[in-house]
LOTIDO-711044 format. One record per atom (N, C-alpha, C, O): x, y, z; atom name; residue in three letters; residue number from 1; chain. Coordinates in pm, whole numbers, plus 50000, padded with zeros to 5 digits. Layout:
N
- X,Y,Z,CA,ALA,NUM,A
...
//
This chain:
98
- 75801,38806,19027,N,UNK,1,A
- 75666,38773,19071,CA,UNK,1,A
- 75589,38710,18955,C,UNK,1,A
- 75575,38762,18845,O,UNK,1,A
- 75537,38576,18998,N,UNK,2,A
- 75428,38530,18867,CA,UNK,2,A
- 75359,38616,18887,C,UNK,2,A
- 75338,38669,18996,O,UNK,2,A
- 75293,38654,18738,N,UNK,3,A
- 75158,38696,18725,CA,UNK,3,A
- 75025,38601,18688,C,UNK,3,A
- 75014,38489,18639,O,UNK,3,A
- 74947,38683,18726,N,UNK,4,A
- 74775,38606,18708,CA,UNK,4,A
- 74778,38528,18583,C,UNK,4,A
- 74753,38408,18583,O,UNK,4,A
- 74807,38591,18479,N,UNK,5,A
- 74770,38574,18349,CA,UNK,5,A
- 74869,38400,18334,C,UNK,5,A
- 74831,38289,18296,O,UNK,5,A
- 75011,38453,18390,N,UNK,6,A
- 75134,38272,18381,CA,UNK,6,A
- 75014,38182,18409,C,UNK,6,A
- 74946,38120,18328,O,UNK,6,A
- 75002,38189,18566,N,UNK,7,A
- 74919,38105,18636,CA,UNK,7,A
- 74745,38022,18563,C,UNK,7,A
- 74682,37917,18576,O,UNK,7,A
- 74735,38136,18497,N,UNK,8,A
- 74623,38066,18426,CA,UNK,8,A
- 74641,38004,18289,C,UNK,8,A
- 74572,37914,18240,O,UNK,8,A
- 74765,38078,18223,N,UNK,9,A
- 74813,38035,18097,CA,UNK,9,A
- 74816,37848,18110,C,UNK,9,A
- 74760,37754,18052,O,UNK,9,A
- 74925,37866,18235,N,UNK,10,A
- 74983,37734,18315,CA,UNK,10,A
- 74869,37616,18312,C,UNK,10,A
- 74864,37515,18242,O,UNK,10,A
- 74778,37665,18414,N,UNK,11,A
- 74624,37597,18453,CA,UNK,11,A
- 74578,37527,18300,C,UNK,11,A
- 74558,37406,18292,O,UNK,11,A
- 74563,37614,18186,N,UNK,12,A
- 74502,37569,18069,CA,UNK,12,A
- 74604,37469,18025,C,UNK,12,A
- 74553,37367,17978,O,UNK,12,A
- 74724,37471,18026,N,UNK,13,A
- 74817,37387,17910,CA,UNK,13,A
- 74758,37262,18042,C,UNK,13,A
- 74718,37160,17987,O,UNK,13,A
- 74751,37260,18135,N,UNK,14,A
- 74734,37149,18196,CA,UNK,14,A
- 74625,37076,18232,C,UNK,14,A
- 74621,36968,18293,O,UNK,14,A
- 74497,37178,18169,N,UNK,15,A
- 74386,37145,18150,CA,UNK,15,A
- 74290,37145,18285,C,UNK,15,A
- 74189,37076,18304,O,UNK,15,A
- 74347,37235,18367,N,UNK,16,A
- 74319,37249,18529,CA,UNK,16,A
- 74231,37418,18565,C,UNK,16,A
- 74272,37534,18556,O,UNK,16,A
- 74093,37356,18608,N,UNK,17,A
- 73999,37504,18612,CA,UNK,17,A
- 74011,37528,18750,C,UNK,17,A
- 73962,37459,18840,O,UNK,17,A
- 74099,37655,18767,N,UNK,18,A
- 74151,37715,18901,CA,UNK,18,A
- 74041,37887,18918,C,UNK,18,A
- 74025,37984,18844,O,UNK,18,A
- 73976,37840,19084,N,UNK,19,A
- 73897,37964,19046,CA,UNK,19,A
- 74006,38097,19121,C,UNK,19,A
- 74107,38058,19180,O,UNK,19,A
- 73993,38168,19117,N,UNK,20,A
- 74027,38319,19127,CA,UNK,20,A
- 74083,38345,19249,C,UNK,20,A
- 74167,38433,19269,O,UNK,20,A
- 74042,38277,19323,N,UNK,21,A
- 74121,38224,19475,CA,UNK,21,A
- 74231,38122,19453,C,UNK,21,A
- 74332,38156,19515,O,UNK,21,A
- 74243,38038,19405,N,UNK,22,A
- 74327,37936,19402,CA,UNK,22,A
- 74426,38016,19269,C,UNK,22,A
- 74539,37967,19279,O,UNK,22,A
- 74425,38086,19188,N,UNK,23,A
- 74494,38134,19135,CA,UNK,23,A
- 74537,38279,19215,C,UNK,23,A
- 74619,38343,19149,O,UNK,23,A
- 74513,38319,19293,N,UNK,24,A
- 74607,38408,19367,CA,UNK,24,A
- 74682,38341,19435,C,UNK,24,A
- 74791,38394,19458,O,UNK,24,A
- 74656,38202,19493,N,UNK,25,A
- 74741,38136,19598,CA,UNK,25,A
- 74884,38093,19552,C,UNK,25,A
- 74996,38116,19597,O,UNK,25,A
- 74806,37980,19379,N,UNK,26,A
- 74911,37983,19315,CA,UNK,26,A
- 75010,38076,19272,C,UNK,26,A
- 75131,38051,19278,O,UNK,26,A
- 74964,38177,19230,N,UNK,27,A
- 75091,38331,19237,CA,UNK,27,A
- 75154,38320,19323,C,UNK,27,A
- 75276,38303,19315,O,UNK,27,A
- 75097,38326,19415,N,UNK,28,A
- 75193,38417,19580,CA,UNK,28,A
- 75271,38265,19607,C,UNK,28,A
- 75378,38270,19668,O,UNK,28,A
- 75229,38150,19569,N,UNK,29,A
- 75341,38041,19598,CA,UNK,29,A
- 75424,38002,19546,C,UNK,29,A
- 75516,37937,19596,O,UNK,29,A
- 75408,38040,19413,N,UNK,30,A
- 75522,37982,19307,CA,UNK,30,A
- 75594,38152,19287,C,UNK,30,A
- 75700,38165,19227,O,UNK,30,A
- 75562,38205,19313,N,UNK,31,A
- 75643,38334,19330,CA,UNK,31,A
- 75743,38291,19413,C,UNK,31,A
- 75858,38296,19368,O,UNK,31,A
- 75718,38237,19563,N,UNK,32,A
- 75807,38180,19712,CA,UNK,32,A
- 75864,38133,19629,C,UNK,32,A
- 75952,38204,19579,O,UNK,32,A
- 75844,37998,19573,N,UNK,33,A
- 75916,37887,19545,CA,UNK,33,A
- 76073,37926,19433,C,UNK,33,A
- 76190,37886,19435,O,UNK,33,A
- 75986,38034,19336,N,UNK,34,A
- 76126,38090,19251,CA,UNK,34,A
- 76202,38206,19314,C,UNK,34,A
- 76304,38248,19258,O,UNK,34,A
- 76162,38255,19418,N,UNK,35,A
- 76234,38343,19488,CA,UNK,35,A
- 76336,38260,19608,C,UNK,35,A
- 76432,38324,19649,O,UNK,35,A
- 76317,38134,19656,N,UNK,36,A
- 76381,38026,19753,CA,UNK,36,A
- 76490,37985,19625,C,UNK,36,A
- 76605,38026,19645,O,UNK,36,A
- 76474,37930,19531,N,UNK,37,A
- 76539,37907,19424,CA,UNK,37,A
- 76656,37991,19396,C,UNK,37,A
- 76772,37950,19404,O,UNK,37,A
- 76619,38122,19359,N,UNK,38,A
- 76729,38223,19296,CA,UNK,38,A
- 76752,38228,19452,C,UNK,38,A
- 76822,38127,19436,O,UNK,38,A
- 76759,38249,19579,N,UNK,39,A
- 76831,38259,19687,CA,UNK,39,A
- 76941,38123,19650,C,UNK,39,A
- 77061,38141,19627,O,UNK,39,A
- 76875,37988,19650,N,UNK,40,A
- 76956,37886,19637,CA,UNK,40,A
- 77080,37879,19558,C,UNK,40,A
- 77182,37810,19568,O,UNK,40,A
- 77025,38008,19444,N,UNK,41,A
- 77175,37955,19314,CA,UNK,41,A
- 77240,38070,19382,C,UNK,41,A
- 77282,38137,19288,O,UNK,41,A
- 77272,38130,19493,N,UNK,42,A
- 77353,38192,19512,CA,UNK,42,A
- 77472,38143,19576,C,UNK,42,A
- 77578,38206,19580,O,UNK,42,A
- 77452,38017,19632,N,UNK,43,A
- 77507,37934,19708,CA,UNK,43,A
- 77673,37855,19618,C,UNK,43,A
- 77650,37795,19513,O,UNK,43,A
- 77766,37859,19647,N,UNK,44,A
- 77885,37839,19590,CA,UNK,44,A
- 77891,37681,19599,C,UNK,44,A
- 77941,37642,19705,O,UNK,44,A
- 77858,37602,19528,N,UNK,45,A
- 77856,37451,19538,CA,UNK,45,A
- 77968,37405,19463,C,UNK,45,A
- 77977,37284,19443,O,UNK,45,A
- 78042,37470,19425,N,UNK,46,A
- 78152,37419,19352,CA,UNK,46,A
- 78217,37299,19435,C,UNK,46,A
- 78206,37181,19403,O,UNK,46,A
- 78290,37350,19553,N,UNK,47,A
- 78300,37216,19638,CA,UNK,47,A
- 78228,37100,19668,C,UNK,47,A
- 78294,37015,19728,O,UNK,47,A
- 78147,37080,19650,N,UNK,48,A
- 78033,37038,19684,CA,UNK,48,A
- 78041,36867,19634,C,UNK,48,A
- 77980,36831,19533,O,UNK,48,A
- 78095,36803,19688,N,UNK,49,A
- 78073,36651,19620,CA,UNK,49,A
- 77985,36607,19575,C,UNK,49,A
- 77893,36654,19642,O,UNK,49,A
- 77932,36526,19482,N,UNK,50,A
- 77824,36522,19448,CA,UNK,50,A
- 77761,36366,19481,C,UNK,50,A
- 77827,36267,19449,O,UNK,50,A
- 77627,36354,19548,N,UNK,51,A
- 77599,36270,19631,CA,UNK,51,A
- 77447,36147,19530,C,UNK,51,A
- 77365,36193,19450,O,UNK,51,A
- 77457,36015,19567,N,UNK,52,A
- 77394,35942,19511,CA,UNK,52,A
- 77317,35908,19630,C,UNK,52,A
- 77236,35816,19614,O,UNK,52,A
- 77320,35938,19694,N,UNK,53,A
- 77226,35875,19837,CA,UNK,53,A
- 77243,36024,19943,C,UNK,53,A
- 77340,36061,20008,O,UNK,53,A
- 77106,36086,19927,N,UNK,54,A
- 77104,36164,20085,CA,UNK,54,A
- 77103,36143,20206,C,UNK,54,A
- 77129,36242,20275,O,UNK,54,A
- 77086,36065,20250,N,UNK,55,A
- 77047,36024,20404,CA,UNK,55,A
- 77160,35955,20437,C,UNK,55,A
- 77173,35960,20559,O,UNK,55,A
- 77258,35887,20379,N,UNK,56,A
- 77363,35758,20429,CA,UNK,56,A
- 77496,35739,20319,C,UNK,56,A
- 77482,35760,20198,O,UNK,56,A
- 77599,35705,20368,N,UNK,57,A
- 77669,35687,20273,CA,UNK,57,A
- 77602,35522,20269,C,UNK,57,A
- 77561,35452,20361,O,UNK,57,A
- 77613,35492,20100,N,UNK,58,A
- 77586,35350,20025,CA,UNK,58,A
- 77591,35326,19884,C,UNK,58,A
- 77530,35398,19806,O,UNK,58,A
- 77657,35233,19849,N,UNK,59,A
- 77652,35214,19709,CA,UNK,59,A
- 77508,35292,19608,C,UNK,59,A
- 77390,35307,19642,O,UNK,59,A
- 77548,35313,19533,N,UNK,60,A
- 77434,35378,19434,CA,UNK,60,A
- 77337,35257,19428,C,UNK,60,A
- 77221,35294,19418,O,UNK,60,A
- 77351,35132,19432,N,UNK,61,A
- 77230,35057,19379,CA,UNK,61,A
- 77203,34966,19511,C,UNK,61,A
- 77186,34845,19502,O,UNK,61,A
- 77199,35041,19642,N,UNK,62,A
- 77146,34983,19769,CA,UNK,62,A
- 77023,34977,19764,C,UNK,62,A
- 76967,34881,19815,O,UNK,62,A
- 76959,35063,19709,N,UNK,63,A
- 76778,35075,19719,CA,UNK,63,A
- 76750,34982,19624,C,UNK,63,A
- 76638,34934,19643,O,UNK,63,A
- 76798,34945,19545,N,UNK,64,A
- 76735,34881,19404,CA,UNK,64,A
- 76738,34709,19443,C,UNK,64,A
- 76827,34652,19505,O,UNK,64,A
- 76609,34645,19384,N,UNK,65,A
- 76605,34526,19395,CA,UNK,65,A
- 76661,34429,19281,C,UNK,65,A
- 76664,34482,19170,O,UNK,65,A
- 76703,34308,19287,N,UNK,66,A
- 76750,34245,19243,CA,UNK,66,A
- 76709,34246,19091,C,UNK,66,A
- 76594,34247,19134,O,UNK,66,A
- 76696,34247,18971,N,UNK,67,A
- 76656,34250,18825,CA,UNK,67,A
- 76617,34059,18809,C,UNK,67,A
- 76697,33966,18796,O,UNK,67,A
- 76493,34057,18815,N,UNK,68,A
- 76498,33911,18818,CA,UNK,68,A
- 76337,33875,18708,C,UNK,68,A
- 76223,33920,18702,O,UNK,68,A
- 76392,33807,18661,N,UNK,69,A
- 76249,33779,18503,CA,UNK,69,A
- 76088,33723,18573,C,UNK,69,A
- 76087,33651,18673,O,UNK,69,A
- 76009,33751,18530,N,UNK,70,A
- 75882,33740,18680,CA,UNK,70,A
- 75822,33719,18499,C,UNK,70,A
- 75860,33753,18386,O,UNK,70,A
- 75720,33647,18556,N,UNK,71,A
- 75578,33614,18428,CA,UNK,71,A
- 75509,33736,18417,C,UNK,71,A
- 75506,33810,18515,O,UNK,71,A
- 75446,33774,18297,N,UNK,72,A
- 75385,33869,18277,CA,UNK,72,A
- 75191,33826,18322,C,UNK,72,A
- 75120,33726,18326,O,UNK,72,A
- 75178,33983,18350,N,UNK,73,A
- 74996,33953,18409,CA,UNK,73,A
- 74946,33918,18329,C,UNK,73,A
- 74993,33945,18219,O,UNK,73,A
- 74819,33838,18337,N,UNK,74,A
- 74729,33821,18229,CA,UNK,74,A
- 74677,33895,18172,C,UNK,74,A
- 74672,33977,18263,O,UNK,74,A
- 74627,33946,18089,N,UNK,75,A
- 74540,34048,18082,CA,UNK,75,A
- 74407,34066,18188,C,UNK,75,A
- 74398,34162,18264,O,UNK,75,A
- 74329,33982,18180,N,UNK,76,A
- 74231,34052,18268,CA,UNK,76,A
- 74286,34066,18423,C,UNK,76,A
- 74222,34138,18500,O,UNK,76,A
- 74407,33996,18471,N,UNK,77,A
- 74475,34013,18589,CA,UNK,77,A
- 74473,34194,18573,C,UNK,77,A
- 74432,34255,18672,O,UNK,77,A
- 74505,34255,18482,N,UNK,78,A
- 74580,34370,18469,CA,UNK,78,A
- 74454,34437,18468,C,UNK,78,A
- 74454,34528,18552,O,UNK,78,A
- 74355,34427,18410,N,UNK,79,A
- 74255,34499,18402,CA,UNK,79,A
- 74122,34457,18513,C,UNK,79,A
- 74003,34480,18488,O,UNK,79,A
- 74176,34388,18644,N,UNK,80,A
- 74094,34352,18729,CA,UNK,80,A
- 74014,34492,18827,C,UNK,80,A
- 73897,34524,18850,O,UNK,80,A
- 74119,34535,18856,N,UNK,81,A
- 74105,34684,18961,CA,UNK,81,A
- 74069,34803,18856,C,UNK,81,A
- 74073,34913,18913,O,UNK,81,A
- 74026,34815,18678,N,UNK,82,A
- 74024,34921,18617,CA,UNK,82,A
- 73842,34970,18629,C,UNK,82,A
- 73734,34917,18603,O,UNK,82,A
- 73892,35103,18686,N,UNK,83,A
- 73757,35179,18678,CA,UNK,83,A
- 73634,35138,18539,C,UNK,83,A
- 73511,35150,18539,O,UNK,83,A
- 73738,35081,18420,N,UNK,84,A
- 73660,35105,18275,CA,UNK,84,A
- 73745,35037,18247,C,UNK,84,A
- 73854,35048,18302,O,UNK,84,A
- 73721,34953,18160,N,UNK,85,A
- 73787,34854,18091,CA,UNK,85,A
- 73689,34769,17942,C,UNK,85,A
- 73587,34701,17957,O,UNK,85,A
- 73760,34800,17810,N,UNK,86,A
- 73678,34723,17741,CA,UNK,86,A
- 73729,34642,17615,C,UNK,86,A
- 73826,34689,17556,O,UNK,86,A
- 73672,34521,17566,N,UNK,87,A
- 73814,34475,17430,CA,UNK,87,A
- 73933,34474,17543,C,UNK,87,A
- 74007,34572,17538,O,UNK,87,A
- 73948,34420,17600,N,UNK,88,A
- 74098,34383,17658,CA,UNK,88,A
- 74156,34530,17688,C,UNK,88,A
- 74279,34528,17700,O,UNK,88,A
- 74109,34634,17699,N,UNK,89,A
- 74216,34756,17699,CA,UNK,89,A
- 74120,34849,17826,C,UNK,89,A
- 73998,34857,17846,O,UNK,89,A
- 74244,34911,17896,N,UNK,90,A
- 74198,35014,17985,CA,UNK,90,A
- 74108,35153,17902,C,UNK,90,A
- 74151,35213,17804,O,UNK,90,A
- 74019,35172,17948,N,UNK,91,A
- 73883,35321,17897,CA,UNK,91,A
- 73952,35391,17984,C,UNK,91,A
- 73984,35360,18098,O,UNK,91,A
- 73985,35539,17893,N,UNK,92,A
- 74008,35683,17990,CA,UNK,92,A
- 73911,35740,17904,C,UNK,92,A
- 73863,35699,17798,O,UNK,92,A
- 73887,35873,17988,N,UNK,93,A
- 73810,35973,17933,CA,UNK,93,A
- 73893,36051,17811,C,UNK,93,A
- 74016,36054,17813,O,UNK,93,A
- 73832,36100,17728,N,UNK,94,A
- 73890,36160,17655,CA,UNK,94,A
- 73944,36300,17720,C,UNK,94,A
- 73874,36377,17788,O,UNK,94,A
- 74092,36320,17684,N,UNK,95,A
- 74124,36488,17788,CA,UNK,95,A
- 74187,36605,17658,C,UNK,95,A
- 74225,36716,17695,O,UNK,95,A
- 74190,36572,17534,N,UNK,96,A
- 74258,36632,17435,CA,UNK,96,A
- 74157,36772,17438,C,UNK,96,A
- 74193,36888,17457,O,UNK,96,A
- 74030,36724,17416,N,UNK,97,A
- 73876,36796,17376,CA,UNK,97,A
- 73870,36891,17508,C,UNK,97,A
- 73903,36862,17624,O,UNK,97,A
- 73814,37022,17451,N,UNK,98,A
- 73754,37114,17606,CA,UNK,98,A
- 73640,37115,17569,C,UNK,98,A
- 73553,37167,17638,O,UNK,98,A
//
């Protein structure tokens, strides 16, 4: 069973303010999730071929598009849709600082 304390340890390294409700939820779900898990490794997969495509048999590189040399964006092309943008470069908030 996670405890309260993981869950909030967790929340901080990720810089995420979970109130007291949402950190019981998170417990009781990631508790499921590692308890579905250790059910899973009980499972004998040794036989088990090992698969590059779930849904279909197909070459490994069916999904993938051709590798083909394309012009690079302009800069302000690239920085057209940015929330903040300044000096040629994308603005984020600072997230290091609490």
């Amino acid at each position: 069973m996670i405890r309260h304390e993981e869950v909030r340890r967790v929340a901080e390294l990720a810089n995420l303010a979970l109130t007291e409700e949402e950190i019981e939820r998170m417990a009781r779900d990631l508790s499921g999730i590692l308890a579905h898990v250790d059910k899973l490794k009980e499972l004998d997969t040794s036989n088990v071929e090992a698969m590059a495509q779930v849904l279909y048999d197909a070459p490994e590189n069916l999904t993938l598009r051709e590798d083909m040399e394309r012009p690079c964006l302009e800069n302000r092309e690239a920085l057209a849709n940015a929330p903040l943008a300044g000096s040629g470069y994308f603005k984020v908030p600072k997230v290091i600082e609490r």
